[in-house]
Backbone as JSON, one array per atom type, in Angstrom:
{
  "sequence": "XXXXXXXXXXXXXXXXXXXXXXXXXXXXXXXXXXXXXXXXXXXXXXXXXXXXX",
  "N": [[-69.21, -119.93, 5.79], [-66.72, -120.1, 3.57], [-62.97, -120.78, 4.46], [-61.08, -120.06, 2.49], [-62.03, -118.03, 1.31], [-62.94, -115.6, 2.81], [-60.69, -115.49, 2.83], [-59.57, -114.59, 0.58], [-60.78, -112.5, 0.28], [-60.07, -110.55, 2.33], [-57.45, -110.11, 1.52], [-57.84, -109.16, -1.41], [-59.13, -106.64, -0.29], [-57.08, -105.34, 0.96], [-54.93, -105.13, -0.95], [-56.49, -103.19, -2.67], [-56.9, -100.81, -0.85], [-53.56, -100.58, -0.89], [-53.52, -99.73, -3.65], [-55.35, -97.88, -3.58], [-53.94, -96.23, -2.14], [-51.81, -95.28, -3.77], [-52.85, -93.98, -5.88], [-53.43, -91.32, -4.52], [-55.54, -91.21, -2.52], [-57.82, -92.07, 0.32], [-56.38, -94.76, 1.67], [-57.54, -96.45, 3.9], [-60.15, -96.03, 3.93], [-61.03, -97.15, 1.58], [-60.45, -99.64, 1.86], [-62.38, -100.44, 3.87], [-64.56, -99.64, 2.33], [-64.28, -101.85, 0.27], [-63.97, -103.81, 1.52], [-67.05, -104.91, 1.91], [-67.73, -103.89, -1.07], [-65.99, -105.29, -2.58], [-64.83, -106.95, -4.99], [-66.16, -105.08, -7.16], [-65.17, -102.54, -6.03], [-62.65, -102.58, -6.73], [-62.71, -102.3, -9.52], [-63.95, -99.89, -9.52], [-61.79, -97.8, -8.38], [-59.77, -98.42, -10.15], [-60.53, -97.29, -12.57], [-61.03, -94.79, -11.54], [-59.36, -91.23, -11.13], [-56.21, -90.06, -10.66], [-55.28, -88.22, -7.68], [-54.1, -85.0, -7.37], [-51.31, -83.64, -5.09]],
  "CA": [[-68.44, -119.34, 4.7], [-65.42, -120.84, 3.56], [-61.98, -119.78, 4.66], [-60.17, -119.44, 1.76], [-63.31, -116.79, 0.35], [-62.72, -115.27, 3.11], [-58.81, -114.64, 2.86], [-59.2, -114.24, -1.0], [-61.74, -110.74, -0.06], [-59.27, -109.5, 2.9], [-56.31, -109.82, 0.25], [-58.48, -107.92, -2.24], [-59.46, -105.23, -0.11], [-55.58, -105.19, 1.33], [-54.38, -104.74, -2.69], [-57.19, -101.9, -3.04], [-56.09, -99.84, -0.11], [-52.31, -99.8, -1.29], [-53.76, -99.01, -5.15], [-55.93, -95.93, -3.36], [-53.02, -94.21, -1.61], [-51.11, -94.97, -5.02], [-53.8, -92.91, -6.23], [-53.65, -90.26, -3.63], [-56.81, -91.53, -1.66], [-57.25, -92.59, 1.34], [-56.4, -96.05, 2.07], [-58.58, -97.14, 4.92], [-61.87, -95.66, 3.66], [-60.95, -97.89, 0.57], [-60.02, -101.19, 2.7], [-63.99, -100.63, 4.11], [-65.32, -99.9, 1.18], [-63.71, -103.01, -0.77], [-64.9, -105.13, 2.21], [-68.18, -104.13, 1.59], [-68.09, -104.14, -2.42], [-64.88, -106.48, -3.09], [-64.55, -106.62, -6.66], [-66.71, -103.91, -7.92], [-64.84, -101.25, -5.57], [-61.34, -103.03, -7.54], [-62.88, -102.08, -10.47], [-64.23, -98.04, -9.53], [-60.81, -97.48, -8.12], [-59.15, -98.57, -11.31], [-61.66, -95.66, -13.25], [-60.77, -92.53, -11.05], [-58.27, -90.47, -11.59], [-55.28, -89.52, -9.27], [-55.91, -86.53, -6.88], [-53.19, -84.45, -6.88], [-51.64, -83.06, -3.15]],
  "C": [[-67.07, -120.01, 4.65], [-64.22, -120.26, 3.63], [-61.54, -119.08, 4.13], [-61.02, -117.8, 0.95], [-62.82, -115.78, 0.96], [-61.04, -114.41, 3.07], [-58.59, -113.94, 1.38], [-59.91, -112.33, -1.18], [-60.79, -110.42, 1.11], [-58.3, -108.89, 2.1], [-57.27, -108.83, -0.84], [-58.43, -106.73, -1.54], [-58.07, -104.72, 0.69], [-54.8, -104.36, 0.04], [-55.28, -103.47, -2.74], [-56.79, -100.94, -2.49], [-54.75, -99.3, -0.3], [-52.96, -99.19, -2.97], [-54.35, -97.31, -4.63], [-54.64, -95.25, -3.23], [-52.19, -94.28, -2.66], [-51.38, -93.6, -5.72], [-53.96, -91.45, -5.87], [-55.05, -90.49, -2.76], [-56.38, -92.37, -0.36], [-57.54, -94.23, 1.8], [-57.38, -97.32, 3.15], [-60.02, -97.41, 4.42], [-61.67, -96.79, 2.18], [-60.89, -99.72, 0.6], [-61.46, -101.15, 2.56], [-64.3, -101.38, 3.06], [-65.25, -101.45, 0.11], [-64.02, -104.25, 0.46], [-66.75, -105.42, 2.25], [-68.21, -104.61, -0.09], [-67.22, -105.33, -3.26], [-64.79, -106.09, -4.83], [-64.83, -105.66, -7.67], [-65.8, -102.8, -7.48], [-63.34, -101.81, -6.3], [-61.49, -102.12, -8.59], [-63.44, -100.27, -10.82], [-63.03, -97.57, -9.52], [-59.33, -97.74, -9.34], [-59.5, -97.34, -12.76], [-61.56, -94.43, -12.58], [-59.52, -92.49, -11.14], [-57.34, -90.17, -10.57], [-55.65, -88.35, -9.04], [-54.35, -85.83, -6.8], [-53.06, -83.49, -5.48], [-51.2, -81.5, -3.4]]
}
């Protein structure tokens, strides 16, 4: 696999995790998940709604 692929999906799922807890979600479970789905989980997390605390 090539490096830069690699650094281009940690940085994604880095950017998703701060957008969740923007959101009110939780950041980690969102890192996973976006290592795992990468672009699609960009694109769920852009479609839900903030949680209020």
């Amino acid at each position: 696999m090539d490096n830069q692929y690699v650094v281009g999906w940690g940085t994604l799922a880095l950017i998703n995790a701060g957008l969740a807890q923007g959101k009110n979600r939780t950041g980690l479970n969102w890192f996973l998940l976006s290592l795992l789905l990468g672009p699609l989980a960009t694109l769920i997390l852009l479609f839900v709604e903030k949680r209020e605390r």
